[in-house]
C-alpha positions as a Markdown table, in Angstrom:
| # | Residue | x | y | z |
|---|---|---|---|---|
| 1 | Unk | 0.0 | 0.0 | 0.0 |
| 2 | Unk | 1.6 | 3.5 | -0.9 |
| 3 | Unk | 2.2 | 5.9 | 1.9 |
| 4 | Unk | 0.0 | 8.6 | 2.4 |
| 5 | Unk | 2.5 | 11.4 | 0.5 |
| 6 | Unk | 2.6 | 9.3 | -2.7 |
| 7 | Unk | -1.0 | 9.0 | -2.4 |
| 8 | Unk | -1.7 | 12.5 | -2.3 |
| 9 | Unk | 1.1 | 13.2 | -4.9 |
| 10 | Unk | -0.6 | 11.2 | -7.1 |
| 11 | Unk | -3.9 | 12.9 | -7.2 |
| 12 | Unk | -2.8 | 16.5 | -8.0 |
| 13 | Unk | -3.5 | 17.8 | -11.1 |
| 14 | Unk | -0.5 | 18.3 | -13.2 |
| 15 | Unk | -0.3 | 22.2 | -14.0 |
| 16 | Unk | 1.3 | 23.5 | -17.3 |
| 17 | Unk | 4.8 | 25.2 | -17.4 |
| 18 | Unk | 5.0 | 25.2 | -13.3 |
| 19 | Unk | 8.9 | 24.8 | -14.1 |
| 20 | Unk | 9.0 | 28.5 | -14.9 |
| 21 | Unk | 8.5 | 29.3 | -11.1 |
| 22 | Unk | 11.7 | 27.3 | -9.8 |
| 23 | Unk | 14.1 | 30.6 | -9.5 |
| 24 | Unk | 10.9 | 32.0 | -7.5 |
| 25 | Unk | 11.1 | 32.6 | -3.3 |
| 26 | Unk | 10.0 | 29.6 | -1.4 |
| 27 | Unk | 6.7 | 30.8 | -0.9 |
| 28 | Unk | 5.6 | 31.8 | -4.6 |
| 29 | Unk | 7.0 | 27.9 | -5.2 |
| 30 | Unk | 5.2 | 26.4 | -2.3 |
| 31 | Unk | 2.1 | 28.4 | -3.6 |
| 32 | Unk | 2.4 | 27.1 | -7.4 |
| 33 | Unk | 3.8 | 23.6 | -6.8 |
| 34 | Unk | 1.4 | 22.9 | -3.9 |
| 35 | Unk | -1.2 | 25.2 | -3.5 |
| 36 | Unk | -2.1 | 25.6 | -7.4 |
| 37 | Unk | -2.8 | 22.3 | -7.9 |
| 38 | Unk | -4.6 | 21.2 | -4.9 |
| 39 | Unk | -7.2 | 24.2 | -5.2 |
| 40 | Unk | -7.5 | 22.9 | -8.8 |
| 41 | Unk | -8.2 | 19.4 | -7.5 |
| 42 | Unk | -10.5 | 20.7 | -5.1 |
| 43 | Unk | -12.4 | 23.7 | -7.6 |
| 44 | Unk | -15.9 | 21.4 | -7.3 |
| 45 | Unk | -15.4 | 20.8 | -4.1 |
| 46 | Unk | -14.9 | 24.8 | -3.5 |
| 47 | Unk | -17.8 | 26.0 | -5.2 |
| 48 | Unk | -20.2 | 23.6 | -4.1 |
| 49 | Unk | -18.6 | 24.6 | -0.5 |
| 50 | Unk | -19.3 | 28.4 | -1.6 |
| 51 | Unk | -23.0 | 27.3 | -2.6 |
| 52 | Unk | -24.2 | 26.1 | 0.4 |
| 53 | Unk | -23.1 | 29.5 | 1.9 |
| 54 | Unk | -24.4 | 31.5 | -0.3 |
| 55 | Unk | -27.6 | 29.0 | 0.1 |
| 56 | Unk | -27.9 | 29.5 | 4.0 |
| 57 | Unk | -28.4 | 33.7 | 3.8 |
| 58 | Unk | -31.7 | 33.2 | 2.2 |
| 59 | Unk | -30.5 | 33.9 | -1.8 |
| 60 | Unk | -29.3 | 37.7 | -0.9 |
| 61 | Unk | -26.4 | 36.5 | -3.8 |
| 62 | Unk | -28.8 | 36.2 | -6.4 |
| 63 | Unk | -30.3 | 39.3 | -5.9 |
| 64 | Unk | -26.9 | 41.3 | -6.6 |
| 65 | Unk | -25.7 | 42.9 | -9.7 |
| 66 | Unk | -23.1 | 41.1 | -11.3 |
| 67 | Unk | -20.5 | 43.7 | -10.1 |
| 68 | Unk | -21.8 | 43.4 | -6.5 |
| 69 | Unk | -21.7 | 39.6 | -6.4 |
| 70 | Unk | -18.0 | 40.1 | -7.1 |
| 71 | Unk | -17.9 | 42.0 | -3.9 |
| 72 | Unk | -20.3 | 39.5 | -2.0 |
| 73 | Unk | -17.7 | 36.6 | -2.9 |
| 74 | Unk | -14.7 | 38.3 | -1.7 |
| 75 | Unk | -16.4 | 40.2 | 1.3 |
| 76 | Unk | -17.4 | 37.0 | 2.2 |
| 77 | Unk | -14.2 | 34.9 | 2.1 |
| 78 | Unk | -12.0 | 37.8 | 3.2 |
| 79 | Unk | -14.5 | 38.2 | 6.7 |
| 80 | Unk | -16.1 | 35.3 | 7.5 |
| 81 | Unk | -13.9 | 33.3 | 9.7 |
| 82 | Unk | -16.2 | 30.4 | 9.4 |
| 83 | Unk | -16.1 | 29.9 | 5.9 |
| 84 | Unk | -12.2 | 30.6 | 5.6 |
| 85 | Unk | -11.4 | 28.0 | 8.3 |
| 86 | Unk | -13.4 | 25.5 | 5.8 |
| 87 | Unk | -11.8 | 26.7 | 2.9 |
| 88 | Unk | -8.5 | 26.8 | 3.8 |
| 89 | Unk | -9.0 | 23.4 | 5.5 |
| 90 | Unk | -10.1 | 21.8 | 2.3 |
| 91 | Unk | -6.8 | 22.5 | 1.0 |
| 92 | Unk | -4.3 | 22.1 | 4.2 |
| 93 | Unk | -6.1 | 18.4 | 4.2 |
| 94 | Unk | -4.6 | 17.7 | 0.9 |
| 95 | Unk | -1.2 | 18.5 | 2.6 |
| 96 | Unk | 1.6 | 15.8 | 3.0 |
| 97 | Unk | 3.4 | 16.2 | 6.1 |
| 98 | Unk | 6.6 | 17.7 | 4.2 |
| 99 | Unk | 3.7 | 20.5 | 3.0 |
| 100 | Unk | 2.5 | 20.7 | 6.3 |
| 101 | Unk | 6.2 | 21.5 | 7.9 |
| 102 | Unk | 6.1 | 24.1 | 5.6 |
| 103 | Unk | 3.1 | 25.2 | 5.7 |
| 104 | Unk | 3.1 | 25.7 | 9.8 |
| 105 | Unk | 6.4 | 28.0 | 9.2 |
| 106 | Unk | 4.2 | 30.3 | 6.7 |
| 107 | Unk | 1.2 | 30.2 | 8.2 |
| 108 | Unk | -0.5 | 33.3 | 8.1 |
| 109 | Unk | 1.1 | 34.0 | 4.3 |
| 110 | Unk | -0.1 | 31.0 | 2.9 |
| 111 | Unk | -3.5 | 31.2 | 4.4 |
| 112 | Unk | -3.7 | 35.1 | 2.7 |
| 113 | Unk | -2.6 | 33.3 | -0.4 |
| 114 | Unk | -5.3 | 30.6 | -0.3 |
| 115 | Unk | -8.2 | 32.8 | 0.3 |
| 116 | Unk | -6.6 | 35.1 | -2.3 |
| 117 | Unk | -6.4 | 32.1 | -5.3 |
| 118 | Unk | -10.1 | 30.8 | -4.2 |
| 119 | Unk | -11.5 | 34.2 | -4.3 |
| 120 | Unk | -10.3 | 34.7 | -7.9 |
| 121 | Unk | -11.1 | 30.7 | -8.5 |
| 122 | Unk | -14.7 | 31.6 | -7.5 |
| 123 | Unk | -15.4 | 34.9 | -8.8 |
| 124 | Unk | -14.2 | 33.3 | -12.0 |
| 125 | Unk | -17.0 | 31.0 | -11.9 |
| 126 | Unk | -19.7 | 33.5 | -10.0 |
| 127 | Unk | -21.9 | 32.7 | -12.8 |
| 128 | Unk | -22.0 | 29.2 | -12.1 |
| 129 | Unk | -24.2 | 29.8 | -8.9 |
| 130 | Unk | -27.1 | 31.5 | -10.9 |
| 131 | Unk | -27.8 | 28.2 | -12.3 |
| 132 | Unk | -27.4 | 26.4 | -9.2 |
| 133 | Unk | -24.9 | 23.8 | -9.1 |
C-alpha cells in the first residue's frame, strides 16, 4: 500500500509550465507547486462549498448585480472566519506532512494566499451559482 505522501502526490493535477516558477522565493513555489494544484483538484469541491453558503443567507447573492456579487464573494471569504477555516481546510487536508512542515512555518502567508487564489477561483466561476450547481 503507498504511503500517504505518494498518495496525495498522485492525485494533484499536473499544472502546465509550473517549471517556470523554480528561480521563484520559497513561498511563490510552495504556492504554485502545492497550493495551485490542490485548489485545482479541489475547484468542485470549493464551489459547491461556496454554494451552500451563499444558500444559508436566504438567496441575498442572487439578488446582486453582477459587479456586486464580485464583492459578495470576496467580502465574504475575506471576513467570515467560518467559511475561511473550511476553505482553507479543504486545502491544508490535501497536505503531505513535508507540505505541512512548511506550511506551519508560513502560516498566516499561505493562508492570505489561499483565500486570495479561491476568491479569484470563484469569482471566476460566479456565474455558475445562478444556475445552481
Amino acid at each position: 500500500m503507498k504511503d500517504r505522501t505518494s498518495s496525495l502526490l498522485a492525485i494533484r493535477p499536473n499544472i502546465e509550465n509550473i517549471d517556470r516558477y523554480i528561480d521563484s522565493k520559497e513561498i511563490e513555489s510552495f504556492q504554485n507547486k502545492v497550493l495551485r494544484p490542490i485548489l485545482k483538484f479541489q475547484n468542485d469541491l470549493l464551489l459547491h462549498i461556496f454554494n451552500d453558503y451563499i444558500n444559508r443567507f436566504k438567496g441575498e447573492f442572487f439578488k446582486l448585480s453582477s459587479k456586486q456579487r464580485l464583492s459578495y464573494i470576496h467580502d465574504s471569504l475575506s471576513k467570515d472566519q467560518r467559511l475561511r477555516s473550511v476553505i482553507i481546510g479543504t486545502v491544508v487536508g490535501l497536505f503531505s506532512i513535508e507540505d505541512f512542515s512548511f506550511y506551519r512555518l508560513n502560516k498566516s502567508s499561505l493562508n492570505k494566499r489561499i483565500i486570495a487564489m479561491t476568491i479569484q477561483r470563484i469569482q471566476t466561476k460566479s456565474e455558475i451559482f445562478l444556475t445552481q450547481l
